[in-house]
ROTOR-645290 format. One record per residue (C-alpha): x, y, z; residue number from 1; residue in one letter. Coordinates in steps of 0.1 Angstrom, whole numbers, plus 5000, padded with zeros to 4 digits. Example, Ala and Ser with C-alpha at 12.3 -4.5 7.8 and 13.67 -1.06 7.14 Angstrom:
R      x      y      z   resi   resn
R   5123   4955   5078      1      A
R   5137   4989   5071      2      S
// end
This chain:
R      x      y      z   resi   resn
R   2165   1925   7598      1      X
R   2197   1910   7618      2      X
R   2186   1909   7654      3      X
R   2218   1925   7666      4      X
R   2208   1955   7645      5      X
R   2178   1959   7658      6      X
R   2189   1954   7693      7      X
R   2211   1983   7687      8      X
R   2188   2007   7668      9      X
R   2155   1997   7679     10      X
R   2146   2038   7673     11      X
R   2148   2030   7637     12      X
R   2125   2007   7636     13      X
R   2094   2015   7662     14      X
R   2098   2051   7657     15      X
R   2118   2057   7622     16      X
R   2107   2066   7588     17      X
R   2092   2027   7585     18      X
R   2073   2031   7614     19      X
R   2057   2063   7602     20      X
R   2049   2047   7568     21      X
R   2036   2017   7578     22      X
R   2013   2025   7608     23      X
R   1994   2045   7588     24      X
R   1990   2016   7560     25      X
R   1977   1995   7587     26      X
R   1954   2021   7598     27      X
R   1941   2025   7565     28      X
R   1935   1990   7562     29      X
R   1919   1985   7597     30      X
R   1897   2021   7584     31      X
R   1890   2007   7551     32      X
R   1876   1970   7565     33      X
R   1861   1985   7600     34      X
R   1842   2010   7572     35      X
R   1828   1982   7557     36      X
R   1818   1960   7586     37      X
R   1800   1985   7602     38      X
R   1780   1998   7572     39      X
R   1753   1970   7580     40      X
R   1766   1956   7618     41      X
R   1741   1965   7647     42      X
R   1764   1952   7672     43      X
R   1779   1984   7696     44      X
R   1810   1987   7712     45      X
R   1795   1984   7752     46      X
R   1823   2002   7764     47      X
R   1815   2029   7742     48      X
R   1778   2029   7743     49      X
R   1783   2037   7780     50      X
R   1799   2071   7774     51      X
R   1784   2084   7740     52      X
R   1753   2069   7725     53      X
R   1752   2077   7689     54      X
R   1722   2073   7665     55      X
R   1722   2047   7641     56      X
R   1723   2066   7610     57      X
R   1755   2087   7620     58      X
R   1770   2051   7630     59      X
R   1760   2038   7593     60      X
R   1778   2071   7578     61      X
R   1806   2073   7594     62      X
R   1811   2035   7581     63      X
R   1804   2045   7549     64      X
R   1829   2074   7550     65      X
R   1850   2052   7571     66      X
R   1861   2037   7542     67      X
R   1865   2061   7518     68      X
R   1894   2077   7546     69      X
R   1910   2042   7545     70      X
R   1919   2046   7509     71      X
R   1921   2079   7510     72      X
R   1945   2067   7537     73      X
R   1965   2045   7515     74      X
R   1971   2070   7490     75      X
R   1989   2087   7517     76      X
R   2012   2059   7532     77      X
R   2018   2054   7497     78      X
R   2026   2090   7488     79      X
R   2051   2093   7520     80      X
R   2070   2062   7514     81      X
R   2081   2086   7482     82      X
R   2090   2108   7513     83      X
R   2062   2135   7502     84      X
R   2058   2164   7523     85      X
R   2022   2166   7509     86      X
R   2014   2127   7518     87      X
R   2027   2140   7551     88      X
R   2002   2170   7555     89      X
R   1973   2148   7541     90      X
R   1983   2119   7566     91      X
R   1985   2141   7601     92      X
R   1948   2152   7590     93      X
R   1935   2116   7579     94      X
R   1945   2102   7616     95      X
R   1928   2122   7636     96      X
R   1898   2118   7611     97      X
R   1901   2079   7613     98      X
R   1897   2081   7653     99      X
R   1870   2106   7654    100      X
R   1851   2082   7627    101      X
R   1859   2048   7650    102      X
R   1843   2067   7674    103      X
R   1811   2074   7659    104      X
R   1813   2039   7645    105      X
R   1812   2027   7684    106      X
R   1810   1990   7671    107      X
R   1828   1963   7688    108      X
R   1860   1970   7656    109      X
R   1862   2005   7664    110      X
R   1887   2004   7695    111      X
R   1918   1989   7677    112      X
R   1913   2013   7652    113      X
R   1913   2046   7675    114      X
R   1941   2031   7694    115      X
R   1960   2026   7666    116      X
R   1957   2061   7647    117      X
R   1964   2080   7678    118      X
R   1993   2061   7688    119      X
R   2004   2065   7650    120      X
R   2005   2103   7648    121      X
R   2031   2111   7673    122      X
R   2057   2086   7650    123      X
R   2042   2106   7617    124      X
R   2052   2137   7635    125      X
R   2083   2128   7648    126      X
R   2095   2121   7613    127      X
R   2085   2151   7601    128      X
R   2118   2161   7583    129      X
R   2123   2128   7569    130      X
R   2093   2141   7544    131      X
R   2104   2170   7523    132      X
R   2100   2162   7484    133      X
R   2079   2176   7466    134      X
R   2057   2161   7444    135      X
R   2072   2158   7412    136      X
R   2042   2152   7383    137      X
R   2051   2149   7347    138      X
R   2030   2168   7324    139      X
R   2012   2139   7313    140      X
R   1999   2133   7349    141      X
R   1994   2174   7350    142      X
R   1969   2172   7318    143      X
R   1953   2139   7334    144      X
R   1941   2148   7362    145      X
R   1934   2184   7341    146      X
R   1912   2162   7321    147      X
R   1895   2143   7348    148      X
R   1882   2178   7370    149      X
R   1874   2190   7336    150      X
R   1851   2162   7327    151      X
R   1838   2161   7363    152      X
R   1834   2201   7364    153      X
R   1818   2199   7324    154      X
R   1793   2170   7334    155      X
R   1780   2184   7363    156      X
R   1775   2217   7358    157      X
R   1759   2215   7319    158      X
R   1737   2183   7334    159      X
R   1724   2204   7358    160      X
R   1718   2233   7334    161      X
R   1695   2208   7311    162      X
R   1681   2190   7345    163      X
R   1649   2198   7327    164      X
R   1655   2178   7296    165      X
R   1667   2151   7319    166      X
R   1642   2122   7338    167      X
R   1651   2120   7381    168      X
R   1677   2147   7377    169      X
R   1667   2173   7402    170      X
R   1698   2185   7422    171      X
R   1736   2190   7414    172      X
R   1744   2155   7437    173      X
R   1718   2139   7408    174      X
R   1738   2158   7383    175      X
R   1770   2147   7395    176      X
R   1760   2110   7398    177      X
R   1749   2113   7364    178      X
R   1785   2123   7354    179      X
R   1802   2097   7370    180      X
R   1783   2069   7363    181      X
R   1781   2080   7328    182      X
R   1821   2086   7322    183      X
R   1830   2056   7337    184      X
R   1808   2042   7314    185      X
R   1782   2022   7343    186      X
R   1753   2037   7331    187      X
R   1722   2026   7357    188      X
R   1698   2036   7336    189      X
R   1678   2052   7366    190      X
R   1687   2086   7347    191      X
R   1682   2088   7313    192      X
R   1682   2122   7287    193      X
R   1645   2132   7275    194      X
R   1658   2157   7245    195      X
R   1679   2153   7217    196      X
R   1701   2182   7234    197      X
R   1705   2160   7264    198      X
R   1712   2131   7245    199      X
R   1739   2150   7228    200      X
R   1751   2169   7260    201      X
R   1752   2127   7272    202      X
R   1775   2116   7244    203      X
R   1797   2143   7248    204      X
R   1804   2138   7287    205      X
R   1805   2096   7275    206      X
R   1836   2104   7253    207      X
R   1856   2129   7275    208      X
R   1851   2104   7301    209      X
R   1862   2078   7285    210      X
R   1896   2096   7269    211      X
R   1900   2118   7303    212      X
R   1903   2079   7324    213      X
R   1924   2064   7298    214      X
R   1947   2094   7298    215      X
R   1948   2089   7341    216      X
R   1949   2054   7336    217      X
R   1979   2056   7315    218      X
R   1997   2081   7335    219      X
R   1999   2059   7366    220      X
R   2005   2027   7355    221      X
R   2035   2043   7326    222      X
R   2060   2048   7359    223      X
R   2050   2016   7376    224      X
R   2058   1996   7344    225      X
R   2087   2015   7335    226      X
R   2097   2008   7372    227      X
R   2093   1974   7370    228      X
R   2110   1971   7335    229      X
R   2143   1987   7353    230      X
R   2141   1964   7380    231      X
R   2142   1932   7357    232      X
R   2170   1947   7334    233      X
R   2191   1957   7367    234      X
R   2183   1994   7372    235      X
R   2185   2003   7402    236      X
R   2146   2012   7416    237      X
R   2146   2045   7434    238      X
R   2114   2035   7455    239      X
R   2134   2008   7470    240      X
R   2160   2029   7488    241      X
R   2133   2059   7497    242      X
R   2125   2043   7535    243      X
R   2164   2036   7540    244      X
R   2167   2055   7574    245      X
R   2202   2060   7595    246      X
R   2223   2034   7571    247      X
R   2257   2032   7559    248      X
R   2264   2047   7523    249      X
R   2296   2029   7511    250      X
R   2315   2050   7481    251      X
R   2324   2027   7451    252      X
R   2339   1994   7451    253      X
R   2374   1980   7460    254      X
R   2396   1954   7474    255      X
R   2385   1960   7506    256      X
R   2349   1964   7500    257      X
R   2337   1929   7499    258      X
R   2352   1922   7535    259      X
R   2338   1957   7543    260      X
R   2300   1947   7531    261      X
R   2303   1914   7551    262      X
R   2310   1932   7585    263      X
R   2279   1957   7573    264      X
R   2257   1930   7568    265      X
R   2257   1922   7604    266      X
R   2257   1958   7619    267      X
R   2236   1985   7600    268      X
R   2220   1987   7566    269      X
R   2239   1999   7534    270      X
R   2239   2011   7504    271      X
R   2268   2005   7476    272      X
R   2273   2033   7449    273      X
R   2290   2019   7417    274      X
R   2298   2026   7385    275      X
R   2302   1991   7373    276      X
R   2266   1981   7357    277      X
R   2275   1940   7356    278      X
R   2287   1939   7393    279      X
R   2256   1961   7406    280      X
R   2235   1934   7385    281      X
R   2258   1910   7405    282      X
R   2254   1923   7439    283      X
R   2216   1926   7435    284      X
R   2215   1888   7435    285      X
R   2227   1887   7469    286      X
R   2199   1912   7477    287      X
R   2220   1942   7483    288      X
R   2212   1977   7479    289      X
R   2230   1995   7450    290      X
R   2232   2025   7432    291      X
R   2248   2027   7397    292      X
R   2267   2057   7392    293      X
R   2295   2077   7399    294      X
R   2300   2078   7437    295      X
R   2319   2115   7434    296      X
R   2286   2127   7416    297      X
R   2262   2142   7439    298      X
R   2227   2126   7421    299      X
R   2238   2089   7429    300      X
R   2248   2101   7464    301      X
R   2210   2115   7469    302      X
R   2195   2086   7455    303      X
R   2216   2062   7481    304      X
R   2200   2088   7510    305      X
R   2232   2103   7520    306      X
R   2216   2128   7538    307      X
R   2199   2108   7561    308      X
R   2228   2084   7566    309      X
R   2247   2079   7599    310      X
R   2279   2070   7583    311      X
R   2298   2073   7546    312      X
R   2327   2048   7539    313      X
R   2348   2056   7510    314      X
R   2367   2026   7501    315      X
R   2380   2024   7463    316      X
R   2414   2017   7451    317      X
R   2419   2050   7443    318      X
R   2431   2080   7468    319      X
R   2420   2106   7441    320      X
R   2384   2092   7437    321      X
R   2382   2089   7475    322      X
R   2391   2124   7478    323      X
R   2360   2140   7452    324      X
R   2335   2115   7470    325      X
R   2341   2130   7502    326      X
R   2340   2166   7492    327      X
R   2305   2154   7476    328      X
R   2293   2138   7507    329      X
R   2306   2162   7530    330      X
R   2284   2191   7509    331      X
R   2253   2168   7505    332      X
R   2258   2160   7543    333      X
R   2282   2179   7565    334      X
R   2271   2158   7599    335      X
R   2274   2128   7584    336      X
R   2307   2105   7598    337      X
R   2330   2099   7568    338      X
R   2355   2075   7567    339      X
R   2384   2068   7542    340      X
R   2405   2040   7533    341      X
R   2437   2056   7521    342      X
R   2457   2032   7493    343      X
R   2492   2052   7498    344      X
R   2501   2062   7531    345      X
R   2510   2099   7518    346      X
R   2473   2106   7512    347      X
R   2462   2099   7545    348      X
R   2464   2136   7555    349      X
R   2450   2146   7522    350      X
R   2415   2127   7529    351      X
R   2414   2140   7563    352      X
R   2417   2178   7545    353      X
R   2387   2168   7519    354      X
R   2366   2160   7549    355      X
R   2376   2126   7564    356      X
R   2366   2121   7599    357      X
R   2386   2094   7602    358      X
R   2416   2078   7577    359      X
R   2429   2044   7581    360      X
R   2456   2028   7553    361      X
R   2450   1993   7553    362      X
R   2481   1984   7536    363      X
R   2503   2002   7567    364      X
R   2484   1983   7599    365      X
R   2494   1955   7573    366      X
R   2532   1959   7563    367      X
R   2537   1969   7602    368      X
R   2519   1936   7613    369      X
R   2540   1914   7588    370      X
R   2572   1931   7594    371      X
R   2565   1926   7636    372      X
R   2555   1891   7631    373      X
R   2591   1888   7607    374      X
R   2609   1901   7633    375      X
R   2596   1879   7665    376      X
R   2588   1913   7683    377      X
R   2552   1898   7695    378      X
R   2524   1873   7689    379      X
R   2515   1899   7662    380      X
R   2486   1873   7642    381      X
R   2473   1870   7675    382      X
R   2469   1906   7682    383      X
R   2450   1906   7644    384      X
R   2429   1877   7655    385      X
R   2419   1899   7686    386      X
R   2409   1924   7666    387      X
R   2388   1908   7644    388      X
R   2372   1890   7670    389      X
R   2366   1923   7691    390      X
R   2330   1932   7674    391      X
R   2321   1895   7683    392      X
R   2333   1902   7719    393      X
R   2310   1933   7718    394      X
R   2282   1914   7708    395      X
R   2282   1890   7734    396      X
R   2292   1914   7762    397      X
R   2258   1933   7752    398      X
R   2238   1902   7754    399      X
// end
């Protein structure tokens, strides 16, 4: 990120939507590995063993369930930087969670990791409209996961009903061991069926496992390799933009847009909406955020996050375009700050009635600059070099 951008908007960045995505990751990870390391430490925290002293065995559980939170954990972070209002929910209960079991971990890893997850759920909550999809699961991933608490219920349930026809299964955790270990085709050995019935029953819950995991398996890595697919053939990936927080959404592409995208580049991020597939392709090799589409159409103004955007610049050669663009942005975001480029100096008012904050026609400032500079009224290319040079000035008036 420029460091002039940040200097400006340091909000977006220590307490924006990438904040609240990825303080939780690295709580996760700090859960997941502090988990782990304190399944088999005997080392304590002294600065917690002099407040709380906590018996071993609920130290070596809350390591082992530590863990299981930090992915648990990751799941969410991943889930929310799709901007998922259930990732959200699942996330503002994990932190808490992830403190509570640092604490009864009380090893000398535990304090980073309660710091960090209570210091991370004010930013989680303070971006709480920022997360406000829905989850959006194809049927495919419907009849998965379907399949998968189908197996689990199935194995469970019918091994415990034979447990008698089984050798070391007793209770419904030795039942659902069984079922896991059997579907996922690990198979310990330690229980084994005693009956035909049970060797049947155990062949039965062997293939639905098998089909139910493939089926999952499938269904999450389909969209990731489809995603990935797009991205090498110049489709735009939607995950990409989905943590873009107070940016600039810029409305097609014209003769002033390249000039206009330099300026950007320096001052906020953006996003360009295009129709033109070769110089989107082209514009991604600079690294540039881009949206193929139409930028009157509403869908490729949601997918550029126009409603979380602090400004929209339309800027195509054409008024009439200009005009639809503005009416969509306006509707998908009525506080955004829109502002036009007008080609003919007629339209100016026009733009400002479709919902222009603010209209400027290049080619006027221009024609009046050239015809003052023809004339001898005033050092008119010095009053244009003042103000191109007046963001610089800014700049180094704020430093």
């Amino acid at each position: 990120m420029d460091p002039r951008r940040l200097a400006h908007h340091p909000q977006t960045v220590f307490v924006g939507t990438r904040a609240a995505v990825w303080l939780p990751t690295v709580v996760a990870i700090l859960s997941f590995g502090t988990g782990v390391a304190n399944i088999s430490a005997t080392s304590v925290n002294p600065l917690i063993e002099t407040y709380i002293e906590i018996p071993r065995e609920v130290q070596r559980a809350a390591g082992f369930t530590g863990a299981l939170t930090g992915f648990l954990m990751l799941l969410s972070a991943w889930g929310m930087r799709r901007r998922l209002r259930a990732a959200w929910f699942s996330t503002v209960v994990l932190l808490p969670v992830t403190a509570v079991q640092g604490l009864a971990q009380s090893s000398q890893y535990s304090l980073p990791l309660i710091a960090l997850s209570l210091l991370s759920l004010p930013t989680v909550l303070v971006n709480h409209r920022r997360f406000d999809r829905r989850a959006d699961l194809s049927t495919t991933q419907l009849a998965a996961a379907a399949a998968l608490s189908g197996t689990l219920v199935y194995g469970t349930v019918g091994a415990y009903q034979l447990r008698e026809e089984f050798n070391n299964l007793e209770t419904l955790t030795d039942a659902l061991y069984y079922t896991i270990v059997t579907a996922s085709t690990v198979g310990y050995g330690d229980v084994t069926p005693a009956s035909q019935q049970a060797k049947l029953f155990g062949m039965s819950v062997l293939v639905l496992g098998v089909a139910s995991f493939t089926v999952a398996l499938g269904s999450l890595l389909g969209p990731a390799i489809e995603a990935r697919l797009s991205q090498a053939l110049g489709t735009m990936n939607e995950s990409d933009l989905e943590l873009l927080d107070d940016h600039v959404v810029v409305l097609g592409y014209g003769d002033l847009t390249e000039p206009l995208l330099e300026e950007l580049s320096h001052a906020a991020e953006f996003v360009v909406i295009t129709p033109d597939s070769d110089l989107a392709a082209s514009l991604r090799t600079r690294d540039l955020h881009v949206v193929v589409g139409d930028p009157s159409d509403e869908e490729p103004q949601r997918q550029a996050g126009v409603e979380h955007a602090r400004a929209v610049i339309a800027a195509t050669n054409e008024d009439a375009q200009d005009a639809l663009s503005i009416l969509t942005a306006r509707q998908c975001h009525p506080g955004a700050r829109i502002v036009a480029a007008a080609t003919d100096r007629e339209n100016v008012e026009k733009l400002r009635r479709a919902g222009a904050d603010a209209v400027i026609s290049p080619a006027v400032i221009g024609g009046h600059l050239l015809v003052e500079s023809a004339l001898g009224s005033g050092d008119m290319e010095g009053l244009a070099d003042r103000l191109l040079d007046a963001d610089s000035s800014d700049d180094a008036a704020d430093d």
